[in-house]
PQR file of N, CA, C, O and H, with PARSE charges and radii, in Angstrom:
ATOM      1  N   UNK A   1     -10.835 -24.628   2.191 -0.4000 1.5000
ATOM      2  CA  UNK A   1     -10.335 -23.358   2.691 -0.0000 2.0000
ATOM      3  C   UNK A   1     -10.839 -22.248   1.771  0.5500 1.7000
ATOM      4  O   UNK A   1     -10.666 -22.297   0.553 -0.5500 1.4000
ATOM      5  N   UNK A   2     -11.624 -21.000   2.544 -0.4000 1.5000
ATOM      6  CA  UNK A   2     -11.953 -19.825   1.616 -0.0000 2.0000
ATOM      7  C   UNK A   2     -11.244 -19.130   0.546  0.5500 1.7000
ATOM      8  O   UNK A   2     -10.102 -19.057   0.999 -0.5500 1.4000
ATOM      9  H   UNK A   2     -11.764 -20.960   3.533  0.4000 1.0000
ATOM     10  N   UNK A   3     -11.241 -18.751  -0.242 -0.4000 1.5000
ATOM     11  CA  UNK A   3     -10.512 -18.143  -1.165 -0.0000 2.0000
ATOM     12  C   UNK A   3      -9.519 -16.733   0.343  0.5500 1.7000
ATOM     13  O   UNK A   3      -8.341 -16.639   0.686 -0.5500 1.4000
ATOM     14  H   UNK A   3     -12.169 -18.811  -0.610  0.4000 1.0000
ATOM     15  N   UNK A   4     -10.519 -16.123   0.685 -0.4000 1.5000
ATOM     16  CA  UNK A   4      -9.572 -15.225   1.532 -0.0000 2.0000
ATOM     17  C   UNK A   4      -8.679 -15.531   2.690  0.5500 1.7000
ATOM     18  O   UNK A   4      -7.798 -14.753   3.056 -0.5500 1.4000
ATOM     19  H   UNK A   4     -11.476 -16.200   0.407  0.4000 1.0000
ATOM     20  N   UNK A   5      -8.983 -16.951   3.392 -0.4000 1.5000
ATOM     21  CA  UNK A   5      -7.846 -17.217   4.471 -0.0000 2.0000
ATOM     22  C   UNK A   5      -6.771 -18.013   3.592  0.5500 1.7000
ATOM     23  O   UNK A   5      -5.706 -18.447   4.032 -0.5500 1.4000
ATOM     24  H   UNK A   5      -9.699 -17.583   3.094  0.4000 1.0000
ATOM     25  N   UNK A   6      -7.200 -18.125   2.355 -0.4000 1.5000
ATOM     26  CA  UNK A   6      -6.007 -18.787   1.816 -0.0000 2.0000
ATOM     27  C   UNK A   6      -4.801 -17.436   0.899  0.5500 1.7000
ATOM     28  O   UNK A   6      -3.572 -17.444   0.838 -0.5500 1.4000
ATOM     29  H   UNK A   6      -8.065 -17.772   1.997  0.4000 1.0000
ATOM     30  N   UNK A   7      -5.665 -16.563   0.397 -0.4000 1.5000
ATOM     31  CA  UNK A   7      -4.984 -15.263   0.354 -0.0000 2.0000
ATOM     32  C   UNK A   7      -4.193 -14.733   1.702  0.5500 1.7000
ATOM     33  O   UNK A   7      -3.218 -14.060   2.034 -0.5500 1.4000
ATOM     34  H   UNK A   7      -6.664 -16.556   0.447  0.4000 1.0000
ATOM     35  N   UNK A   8      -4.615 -15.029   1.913 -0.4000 1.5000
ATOM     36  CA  UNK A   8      -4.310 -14.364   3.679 -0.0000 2.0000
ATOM     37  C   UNK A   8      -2.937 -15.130   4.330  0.5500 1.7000
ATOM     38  O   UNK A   8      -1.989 -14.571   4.881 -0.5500 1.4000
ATOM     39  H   UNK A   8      -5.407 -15.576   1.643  0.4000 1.0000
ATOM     40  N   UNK A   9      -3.055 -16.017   4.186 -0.4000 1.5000
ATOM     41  CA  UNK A   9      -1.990 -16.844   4.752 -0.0000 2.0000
ATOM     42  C   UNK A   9      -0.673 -16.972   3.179  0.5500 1.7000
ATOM     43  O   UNK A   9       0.532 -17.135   3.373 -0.5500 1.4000
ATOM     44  H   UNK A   9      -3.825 -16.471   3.738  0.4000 1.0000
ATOM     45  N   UNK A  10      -1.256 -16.860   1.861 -0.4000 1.5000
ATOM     46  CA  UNK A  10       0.233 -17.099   0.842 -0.0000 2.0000
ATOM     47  C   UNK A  10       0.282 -15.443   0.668  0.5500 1.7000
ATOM     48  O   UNK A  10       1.237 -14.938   0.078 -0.5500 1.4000
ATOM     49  H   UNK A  10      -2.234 -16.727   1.703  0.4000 1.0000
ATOM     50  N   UNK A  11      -0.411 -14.915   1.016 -0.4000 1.5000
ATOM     51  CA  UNK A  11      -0.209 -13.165   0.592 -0.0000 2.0000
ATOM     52  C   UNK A  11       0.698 -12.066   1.195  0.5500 1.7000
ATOM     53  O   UNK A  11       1.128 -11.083   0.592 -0.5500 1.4000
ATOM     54  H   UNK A  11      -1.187 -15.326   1.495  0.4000 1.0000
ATOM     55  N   UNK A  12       0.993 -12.513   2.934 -0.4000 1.5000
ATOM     56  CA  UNK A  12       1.654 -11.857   3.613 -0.0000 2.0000
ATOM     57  C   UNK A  12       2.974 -11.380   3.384  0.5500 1.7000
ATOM     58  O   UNK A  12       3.575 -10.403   3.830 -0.5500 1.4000
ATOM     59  H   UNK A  12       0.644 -13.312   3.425  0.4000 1.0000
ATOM     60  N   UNK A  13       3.352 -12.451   2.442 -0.4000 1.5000
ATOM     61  CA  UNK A  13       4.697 -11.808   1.813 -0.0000 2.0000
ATOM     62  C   UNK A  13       4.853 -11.059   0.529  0.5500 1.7000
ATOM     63  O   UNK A  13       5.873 -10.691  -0.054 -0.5500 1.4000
ATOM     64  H   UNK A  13       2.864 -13.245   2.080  0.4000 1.0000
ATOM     65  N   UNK A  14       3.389 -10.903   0.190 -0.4000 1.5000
ATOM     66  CA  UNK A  14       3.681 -10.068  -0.955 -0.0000 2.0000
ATOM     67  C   UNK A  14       2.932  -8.653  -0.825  0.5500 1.7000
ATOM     68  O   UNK A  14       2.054  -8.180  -1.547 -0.5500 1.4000
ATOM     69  H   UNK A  14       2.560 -11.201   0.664  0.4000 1.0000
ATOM     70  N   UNK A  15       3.716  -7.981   0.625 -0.4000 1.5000
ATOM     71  CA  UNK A  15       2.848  -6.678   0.910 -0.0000 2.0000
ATOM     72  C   UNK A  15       4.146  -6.243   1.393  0.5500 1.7000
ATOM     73  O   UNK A  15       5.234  -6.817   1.363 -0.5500 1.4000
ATOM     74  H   UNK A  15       4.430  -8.365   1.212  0.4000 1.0000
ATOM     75  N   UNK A  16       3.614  -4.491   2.089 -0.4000 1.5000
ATOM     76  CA  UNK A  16       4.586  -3.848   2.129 -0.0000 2.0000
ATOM     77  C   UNK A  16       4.036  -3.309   3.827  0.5500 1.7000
ATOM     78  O   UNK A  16       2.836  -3.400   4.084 -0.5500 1.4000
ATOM     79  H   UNK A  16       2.729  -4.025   2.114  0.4000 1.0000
ATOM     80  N   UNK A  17       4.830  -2.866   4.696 -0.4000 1.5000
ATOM     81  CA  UNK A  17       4.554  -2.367   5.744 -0.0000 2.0000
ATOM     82  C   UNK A  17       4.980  -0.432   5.435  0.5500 1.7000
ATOM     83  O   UNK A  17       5.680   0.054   4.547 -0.5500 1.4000
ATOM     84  H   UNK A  17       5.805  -2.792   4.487  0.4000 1.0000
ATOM     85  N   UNK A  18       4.314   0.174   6.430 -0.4000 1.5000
ATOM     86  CA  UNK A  18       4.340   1.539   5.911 -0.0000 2.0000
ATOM     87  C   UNK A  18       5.790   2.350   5.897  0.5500 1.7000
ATOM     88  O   UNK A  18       6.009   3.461   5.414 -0.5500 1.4000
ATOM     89  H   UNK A  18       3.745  -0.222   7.151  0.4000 1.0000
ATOM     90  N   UNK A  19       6.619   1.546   6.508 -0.4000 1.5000
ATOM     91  CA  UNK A  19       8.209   1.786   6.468 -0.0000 2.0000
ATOM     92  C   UNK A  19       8.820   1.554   5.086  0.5500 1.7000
ATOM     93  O   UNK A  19       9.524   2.458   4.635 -0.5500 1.4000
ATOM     94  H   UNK A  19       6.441   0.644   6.900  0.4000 1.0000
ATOM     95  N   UNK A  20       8.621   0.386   4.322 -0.4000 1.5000
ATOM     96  CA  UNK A  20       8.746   0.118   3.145 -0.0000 2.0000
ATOM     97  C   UNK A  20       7.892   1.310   1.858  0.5500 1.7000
ATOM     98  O   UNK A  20       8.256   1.873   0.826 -0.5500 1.4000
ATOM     99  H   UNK A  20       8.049  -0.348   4.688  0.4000 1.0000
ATOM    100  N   UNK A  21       6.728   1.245   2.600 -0.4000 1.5000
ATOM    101  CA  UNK A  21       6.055   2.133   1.764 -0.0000 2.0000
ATOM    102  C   UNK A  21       6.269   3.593   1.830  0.5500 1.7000
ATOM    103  O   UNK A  21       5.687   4.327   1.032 -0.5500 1.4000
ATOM    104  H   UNK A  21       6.433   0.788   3.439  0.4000 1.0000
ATOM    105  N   UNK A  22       7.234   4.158   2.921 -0.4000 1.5000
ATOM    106  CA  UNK A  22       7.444   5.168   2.871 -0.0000 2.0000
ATOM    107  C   UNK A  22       8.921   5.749   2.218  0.5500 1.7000
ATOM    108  O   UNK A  22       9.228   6.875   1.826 -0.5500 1.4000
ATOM    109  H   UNK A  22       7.707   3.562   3.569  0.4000 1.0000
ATOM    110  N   UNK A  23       9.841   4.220   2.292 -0.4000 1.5000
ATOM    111  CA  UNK A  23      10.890   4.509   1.757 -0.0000 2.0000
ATOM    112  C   UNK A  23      10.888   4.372  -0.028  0.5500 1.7000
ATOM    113  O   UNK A  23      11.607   4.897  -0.878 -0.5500 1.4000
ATOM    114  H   UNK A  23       9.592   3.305   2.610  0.4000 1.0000
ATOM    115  N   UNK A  24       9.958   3.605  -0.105 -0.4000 1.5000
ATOM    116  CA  UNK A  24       9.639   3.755  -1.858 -0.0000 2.0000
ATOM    117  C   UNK A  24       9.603   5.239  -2.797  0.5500 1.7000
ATOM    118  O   UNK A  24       9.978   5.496  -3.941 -0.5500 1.4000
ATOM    119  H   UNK A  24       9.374   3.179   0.586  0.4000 1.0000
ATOM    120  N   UNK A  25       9.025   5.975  -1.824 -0.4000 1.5000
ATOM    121  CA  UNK A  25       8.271   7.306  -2.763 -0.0000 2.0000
ATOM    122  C   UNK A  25       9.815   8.401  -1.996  0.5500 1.7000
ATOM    123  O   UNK A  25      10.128   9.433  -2.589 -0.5500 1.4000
ATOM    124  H   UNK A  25       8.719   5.766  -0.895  0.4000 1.0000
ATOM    125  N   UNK A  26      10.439   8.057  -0.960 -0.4000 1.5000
ATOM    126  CA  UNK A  26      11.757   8.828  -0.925 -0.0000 2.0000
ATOM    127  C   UNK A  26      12.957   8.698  -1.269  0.5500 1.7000
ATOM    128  O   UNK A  26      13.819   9.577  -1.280 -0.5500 1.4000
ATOM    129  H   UNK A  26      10.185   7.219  -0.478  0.4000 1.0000
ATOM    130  N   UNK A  27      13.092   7.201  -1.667 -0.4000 1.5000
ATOM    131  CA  UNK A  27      14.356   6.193  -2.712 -0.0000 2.0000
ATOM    132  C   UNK A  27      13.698   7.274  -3.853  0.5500 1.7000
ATOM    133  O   UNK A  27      14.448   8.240  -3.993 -0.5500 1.4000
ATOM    134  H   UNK A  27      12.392   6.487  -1.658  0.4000 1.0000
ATOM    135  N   UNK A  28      12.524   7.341  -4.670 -0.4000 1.5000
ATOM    136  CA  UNK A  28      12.866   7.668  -6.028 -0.0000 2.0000
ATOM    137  C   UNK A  28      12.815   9.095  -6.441  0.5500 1.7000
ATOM    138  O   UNK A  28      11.882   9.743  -5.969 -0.5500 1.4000
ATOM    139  H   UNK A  28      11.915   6.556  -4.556  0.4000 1.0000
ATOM    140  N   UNK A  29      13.362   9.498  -6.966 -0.4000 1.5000
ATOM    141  CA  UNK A  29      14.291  10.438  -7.706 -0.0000 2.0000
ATOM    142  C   UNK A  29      13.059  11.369  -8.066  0.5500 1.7000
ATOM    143  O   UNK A  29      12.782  12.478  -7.608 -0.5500 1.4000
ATOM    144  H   UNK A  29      14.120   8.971  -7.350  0.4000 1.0000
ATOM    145  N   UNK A  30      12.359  10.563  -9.069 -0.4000 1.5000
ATOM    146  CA  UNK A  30      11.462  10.942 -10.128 -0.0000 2.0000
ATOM    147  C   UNK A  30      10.266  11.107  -9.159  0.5500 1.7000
ATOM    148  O   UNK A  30       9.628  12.089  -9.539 -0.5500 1.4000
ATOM    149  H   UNK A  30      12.583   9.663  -9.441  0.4000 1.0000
ATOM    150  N   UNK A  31       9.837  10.682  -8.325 -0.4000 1.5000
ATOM    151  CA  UNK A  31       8.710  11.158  -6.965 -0.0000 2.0000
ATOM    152  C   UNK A  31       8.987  12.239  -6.544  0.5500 1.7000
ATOM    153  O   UNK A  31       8.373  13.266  -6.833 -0.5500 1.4000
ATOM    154  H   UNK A  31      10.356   9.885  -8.017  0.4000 1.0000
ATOM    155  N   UNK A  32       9.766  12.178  -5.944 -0.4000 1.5000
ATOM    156  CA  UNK A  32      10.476  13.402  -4.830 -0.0000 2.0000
ATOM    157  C   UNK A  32      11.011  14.594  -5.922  0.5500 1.7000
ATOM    158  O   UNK A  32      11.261  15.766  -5.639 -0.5500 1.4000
ATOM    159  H   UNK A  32      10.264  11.343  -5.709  0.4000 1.0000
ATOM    160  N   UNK A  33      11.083  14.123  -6.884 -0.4000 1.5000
ATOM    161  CA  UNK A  33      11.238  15.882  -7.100 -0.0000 2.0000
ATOM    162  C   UNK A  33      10.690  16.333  -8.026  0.5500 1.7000
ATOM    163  O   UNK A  33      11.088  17.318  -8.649 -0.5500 1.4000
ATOM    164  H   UNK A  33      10.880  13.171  -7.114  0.4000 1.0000
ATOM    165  N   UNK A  34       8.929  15.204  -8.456 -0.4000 1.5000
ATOM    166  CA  UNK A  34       8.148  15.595  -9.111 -0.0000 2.0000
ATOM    167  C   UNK A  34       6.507  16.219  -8.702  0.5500 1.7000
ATOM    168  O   UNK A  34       5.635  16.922  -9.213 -0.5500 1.4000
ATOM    169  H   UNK A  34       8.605  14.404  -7.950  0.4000 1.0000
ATOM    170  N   UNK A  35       6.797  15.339  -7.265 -0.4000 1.5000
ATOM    171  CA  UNK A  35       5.577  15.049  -6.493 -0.0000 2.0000
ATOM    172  C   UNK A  35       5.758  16.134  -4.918  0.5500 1.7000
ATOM    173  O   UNK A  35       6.806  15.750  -4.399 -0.5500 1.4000
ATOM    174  H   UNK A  35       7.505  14.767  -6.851  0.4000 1.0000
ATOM    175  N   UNK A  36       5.421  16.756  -4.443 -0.4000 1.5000
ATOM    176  CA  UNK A  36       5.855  17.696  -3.191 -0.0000 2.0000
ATOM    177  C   UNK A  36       4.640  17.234  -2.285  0.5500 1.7000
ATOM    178  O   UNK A  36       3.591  17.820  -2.019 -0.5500 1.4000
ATOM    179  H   UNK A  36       4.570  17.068  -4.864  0.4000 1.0000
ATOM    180  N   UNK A  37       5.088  16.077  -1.924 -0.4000 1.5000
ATOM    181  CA  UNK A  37       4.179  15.528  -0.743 -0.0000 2.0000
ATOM    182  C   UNK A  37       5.211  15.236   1.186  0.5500 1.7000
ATOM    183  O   UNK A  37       6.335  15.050   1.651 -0.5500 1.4000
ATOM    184  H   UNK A  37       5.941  15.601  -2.140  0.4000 1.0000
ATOM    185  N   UNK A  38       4.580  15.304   1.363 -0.4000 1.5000
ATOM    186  CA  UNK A  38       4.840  15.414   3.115 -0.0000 2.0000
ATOM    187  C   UNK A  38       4.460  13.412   3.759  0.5500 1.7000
ATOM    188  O   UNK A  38       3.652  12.537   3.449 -0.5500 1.4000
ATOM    189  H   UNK A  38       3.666  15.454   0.986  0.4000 1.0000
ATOM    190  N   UNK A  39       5.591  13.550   4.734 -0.4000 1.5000
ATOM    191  CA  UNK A  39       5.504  12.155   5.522 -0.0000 2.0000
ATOM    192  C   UNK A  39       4.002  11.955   5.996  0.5500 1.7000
ATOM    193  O   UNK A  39       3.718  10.809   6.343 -0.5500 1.4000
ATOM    194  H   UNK A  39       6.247  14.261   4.986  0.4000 1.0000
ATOM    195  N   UNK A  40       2.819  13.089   6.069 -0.4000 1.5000
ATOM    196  CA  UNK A  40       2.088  12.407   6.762 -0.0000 2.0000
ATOM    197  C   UNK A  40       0.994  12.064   5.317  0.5500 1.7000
ATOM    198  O   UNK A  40       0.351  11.018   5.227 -0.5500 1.4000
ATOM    199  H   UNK A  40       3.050  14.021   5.787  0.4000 1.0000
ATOM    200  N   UNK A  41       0.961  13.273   4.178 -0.4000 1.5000
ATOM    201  CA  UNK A  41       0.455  12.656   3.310 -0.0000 2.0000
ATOM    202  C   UNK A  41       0.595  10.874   2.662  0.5500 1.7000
ATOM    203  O   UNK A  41      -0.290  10.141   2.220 -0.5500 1.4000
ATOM    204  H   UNK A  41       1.483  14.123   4.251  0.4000 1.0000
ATOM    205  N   UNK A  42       1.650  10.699   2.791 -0.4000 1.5000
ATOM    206  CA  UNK A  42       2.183   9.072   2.693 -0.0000 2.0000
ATOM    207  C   UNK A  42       1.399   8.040   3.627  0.5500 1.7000
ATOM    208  O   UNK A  42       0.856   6.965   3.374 -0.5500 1.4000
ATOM    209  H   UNK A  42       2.369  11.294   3.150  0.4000 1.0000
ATOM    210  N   UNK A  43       1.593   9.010   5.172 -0.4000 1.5000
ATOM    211  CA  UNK A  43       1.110   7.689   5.511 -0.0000 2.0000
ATOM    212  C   UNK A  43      -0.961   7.600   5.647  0.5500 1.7000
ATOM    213  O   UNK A  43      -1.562   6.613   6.071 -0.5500 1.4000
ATOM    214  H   UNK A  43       2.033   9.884   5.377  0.4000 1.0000
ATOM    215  N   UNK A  44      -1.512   8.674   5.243 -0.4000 1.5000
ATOM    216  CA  UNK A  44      -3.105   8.981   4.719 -0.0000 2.0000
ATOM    217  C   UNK A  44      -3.146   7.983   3.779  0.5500 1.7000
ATOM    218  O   UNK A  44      -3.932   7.044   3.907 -0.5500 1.4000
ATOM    219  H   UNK A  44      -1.024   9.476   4.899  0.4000 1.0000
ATOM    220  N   UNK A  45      -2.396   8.071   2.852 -0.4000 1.5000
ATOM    221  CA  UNK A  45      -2.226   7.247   1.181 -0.0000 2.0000
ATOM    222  C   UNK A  45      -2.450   6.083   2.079  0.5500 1.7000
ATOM    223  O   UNK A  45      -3.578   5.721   2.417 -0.5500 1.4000
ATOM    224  H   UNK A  45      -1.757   8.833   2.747  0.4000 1.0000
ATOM    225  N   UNK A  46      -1.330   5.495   2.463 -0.4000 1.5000
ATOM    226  CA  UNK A  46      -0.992   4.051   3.283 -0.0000 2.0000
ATOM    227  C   UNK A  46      -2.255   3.345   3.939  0.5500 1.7000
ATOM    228  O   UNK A  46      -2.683   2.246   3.589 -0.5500 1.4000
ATOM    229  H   UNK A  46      -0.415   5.789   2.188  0.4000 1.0000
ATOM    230  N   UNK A  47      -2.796   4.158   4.961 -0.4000 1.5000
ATOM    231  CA  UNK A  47      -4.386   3.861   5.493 -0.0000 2.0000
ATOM    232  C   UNK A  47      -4.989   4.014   4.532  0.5500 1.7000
ATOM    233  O   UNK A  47      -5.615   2.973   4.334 -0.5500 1.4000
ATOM    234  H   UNK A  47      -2.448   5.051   5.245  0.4000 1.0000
ATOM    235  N   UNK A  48      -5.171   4.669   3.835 -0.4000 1.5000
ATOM    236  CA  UNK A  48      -6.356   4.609   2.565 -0.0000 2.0000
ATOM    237  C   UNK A  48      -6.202   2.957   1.897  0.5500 1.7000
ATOM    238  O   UNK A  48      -7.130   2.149   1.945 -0.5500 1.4000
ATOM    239  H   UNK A  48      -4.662   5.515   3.995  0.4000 1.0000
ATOM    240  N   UNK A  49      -5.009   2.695   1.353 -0.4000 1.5000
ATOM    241  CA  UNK A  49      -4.734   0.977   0.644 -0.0000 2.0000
ATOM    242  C   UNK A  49      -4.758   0.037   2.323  0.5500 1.7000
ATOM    243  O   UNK A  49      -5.074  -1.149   2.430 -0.5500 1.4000
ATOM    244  H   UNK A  49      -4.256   3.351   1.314  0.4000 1.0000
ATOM    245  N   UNK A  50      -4.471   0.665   3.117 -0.4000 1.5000
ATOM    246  CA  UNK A  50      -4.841  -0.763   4.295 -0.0000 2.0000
ATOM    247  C   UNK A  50      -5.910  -0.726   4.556  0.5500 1.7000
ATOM    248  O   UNK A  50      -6.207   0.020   5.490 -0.5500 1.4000
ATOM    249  H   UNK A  50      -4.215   1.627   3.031  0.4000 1.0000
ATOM    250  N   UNK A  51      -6.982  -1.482   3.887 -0.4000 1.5000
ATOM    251  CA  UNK A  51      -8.518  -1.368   3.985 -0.0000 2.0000
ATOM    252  C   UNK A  51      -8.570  -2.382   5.073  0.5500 1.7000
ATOM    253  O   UNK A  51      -9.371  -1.796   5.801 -0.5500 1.4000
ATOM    254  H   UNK A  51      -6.741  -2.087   3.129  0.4000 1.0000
ATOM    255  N   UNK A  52      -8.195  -3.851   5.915 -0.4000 1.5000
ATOM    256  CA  UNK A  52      -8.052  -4.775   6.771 -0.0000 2.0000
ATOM    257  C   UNK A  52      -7.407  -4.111   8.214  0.5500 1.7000
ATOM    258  O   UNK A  52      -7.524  -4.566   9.352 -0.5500 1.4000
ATOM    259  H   UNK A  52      -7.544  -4.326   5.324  0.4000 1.0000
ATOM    260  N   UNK A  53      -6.676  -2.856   7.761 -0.4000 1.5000
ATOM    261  CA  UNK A  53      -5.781  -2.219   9.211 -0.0000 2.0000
ATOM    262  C   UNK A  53      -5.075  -3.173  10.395  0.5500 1.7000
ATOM    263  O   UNK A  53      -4.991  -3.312  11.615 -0.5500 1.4000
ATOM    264  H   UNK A  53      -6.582  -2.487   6.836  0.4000 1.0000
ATOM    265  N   UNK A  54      -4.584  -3.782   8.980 -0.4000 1.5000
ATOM    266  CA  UNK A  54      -3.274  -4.711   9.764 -0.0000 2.0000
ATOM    267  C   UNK A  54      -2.069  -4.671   9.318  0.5500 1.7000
ATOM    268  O   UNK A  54      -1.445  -5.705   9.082 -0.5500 1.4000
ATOM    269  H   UNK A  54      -4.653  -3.669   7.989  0.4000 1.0000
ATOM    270  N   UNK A  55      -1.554  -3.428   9.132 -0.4000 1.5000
ATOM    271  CA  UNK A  55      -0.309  -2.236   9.017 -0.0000 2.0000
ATOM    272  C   UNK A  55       0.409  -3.062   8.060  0.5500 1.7000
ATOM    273  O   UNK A  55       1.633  -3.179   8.121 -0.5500 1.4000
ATOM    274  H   UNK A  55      -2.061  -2.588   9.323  0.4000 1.0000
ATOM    275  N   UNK A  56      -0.578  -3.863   6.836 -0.4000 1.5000
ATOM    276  CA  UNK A  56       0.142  -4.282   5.577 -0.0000 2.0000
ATOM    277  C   UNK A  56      -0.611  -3.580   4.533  0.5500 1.7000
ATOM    278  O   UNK A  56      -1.829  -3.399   4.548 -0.5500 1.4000
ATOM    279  H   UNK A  56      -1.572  -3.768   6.786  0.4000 1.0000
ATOM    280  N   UNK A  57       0.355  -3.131   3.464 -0.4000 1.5000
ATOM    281  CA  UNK A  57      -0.766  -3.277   2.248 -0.0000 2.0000
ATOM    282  C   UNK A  57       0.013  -4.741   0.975  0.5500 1.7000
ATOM    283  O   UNK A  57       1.058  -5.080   0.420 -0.5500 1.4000
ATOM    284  H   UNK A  57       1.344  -3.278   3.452  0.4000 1.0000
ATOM    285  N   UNK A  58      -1.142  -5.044   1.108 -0.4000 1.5000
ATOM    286  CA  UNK A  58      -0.952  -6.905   0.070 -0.0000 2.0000
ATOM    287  C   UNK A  58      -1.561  -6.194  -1.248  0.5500 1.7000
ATOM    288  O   UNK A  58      -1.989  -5.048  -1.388 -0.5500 1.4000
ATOM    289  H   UNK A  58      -1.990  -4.768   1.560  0.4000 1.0000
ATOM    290  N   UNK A  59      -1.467  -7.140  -2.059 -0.4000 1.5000
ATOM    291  CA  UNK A  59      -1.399  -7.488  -3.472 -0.0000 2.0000
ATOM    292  C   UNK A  59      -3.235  -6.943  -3.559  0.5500 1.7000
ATOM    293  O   UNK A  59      -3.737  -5.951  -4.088 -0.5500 1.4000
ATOM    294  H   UNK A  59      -1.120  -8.071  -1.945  0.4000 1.0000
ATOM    295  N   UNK A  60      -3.600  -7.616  -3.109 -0.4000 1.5000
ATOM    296  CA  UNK A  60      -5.510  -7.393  -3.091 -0.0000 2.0000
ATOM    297  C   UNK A  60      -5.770  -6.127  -2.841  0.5500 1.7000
ATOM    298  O   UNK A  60      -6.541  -5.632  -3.663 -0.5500 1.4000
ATOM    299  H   UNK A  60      -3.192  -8.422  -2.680  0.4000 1.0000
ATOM    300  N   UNK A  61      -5.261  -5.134  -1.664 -0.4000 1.5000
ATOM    301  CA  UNK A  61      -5.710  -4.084  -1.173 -0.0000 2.0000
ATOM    302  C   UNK A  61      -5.231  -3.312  -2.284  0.5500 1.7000
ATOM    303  O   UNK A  61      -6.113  -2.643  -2.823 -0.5500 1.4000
ATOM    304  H   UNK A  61      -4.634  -5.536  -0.996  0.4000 1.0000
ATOM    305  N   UNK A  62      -3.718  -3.186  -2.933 -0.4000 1.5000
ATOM    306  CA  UNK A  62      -3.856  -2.387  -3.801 -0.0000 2.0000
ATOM    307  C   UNK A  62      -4.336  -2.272  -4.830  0.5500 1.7000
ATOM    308  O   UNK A  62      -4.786  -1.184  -5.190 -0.5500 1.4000
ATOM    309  H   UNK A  62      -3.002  -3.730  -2.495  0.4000 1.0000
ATOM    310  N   UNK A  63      -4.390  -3.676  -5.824 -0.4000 1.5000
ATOM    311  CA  UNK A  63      -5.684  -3.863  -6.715 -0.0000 2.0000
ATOM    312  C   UNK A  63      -6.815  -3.249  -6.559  0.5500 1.7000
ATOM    313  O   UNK A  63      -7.175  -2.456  -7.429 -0.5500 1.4000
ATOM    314  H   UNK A  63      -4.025  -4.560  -5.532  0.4000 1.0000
ATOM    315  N   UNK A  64      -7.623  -3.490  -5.404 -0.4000 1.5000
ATOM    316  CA  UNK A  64      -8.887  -3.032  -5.106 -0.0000 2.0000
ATOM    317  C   UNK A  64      -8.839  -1.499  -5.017  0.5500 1.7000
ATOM    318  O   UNK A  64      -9.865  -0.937  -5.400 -0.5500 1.4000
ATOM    319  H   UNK A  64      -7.330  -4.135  -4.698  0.4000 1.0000
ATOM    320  N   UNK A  65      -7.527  -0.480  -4.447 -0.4000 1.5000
ATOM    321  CA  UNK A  65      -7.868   0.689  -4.099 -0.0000 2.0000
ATOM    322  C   UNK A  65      -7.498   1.198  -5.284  0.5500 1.7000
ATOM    323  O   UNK A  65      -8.225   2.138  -5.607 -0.5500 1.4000
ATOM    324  H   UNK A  65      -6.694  -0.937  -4.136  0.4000 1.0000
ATOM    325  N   UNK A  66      -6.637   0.943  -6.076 -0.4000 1.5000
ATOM    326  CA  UNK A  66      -6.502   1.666  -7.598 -0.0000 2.0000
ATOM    327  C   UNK A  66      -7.525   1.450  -8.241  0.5500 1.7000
ATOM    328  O   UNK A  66      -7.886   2.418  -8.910 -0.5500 1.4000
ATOM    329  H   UNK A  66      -6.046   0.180  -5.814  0.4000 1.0000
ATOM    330  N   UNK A  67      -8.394   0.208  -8.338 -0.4000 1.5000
ATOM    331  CA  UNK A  67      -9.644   0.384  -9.535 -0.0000 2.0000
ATOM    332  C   UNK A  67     -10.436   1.274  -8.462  0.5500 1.7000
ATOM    333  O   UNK A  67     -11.006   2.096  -9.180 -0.5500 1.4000
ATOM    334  H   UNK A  67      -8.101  -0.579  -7.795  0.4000 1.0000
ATOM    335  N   UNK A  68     -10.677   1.472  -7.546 -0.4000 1.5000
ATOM    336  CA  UNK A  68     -11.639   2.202  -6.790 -0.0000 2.0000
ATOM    337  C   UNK A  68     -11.448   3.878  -6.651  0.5500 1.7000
ATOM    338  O   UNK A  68     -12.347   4.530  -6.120 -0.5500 1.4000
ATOM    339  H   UNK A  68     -10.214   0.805  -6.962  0.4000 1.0000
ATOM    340  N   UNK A  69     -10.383   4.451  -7.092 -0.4000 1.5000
ATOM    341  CA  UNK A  69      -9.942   5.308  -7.336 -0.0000 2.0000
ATOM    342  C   UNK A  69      -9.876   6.020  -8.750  0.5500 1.7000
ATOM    343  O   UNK A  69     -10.101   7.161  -9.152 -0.5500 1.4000
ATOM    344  H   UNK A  69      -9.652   3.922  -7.523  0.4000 1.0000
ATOM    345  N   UNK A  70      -9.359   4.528  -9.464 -0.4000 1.5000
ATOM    346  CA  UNK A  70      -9.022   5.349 -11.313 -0.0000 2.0000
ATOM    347  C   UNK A  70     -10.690   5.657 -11.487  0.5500 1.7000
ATOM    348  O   UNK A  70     -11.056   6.434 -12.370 -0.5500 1.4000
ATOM    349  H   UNK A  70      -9.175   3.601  -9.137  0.4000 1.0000
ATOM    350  N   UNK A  71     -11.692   4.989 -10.574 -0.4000 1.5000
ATOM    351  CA  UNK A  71     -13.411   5.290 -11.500 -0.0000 2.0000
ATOM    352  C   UNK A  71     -13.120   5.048 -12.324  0.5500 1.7000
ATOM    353  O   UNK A  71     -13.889   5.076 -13.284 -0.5500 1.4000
ATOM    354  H   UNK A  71     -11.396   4.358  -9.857  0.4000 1.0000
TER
END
């Protein structure tokens, strides 16, 4: 089995759907009243880390989009 259908199949539970990901950055305190971003900026962010566009972001996608970002 490939390294990625085997990611793929133990990984699904270690992602977030964009509901989760949207309630993260409005649960915290220290976001919201440091950061002055808008629901749709969140969900731009969200498609940006779902590089597969299968309305998860997993463990891999965000790895990959933070080093691809910090440059």
């Amino acid at each position: 089995m490939g390294l990625w259908l085997t990611y793929n199949l133990l990984g699904e539970g270690w992602s977030l759907d964009l509901e989760q990901f949207i309630s993260i950055f409005n649960e915290s305190t220290f976001l919201r009243d440091n950061y002055k971003y808008t629901e749709d900026q969140l969900r731009a962010v969200f498609k940006m880390f779902d590089t597969d566009s299968n309305g998860l972001i997993d463990a891999l996608e965000t790895v990959s989009t933070l080093g691809l970002v910090s440059g």
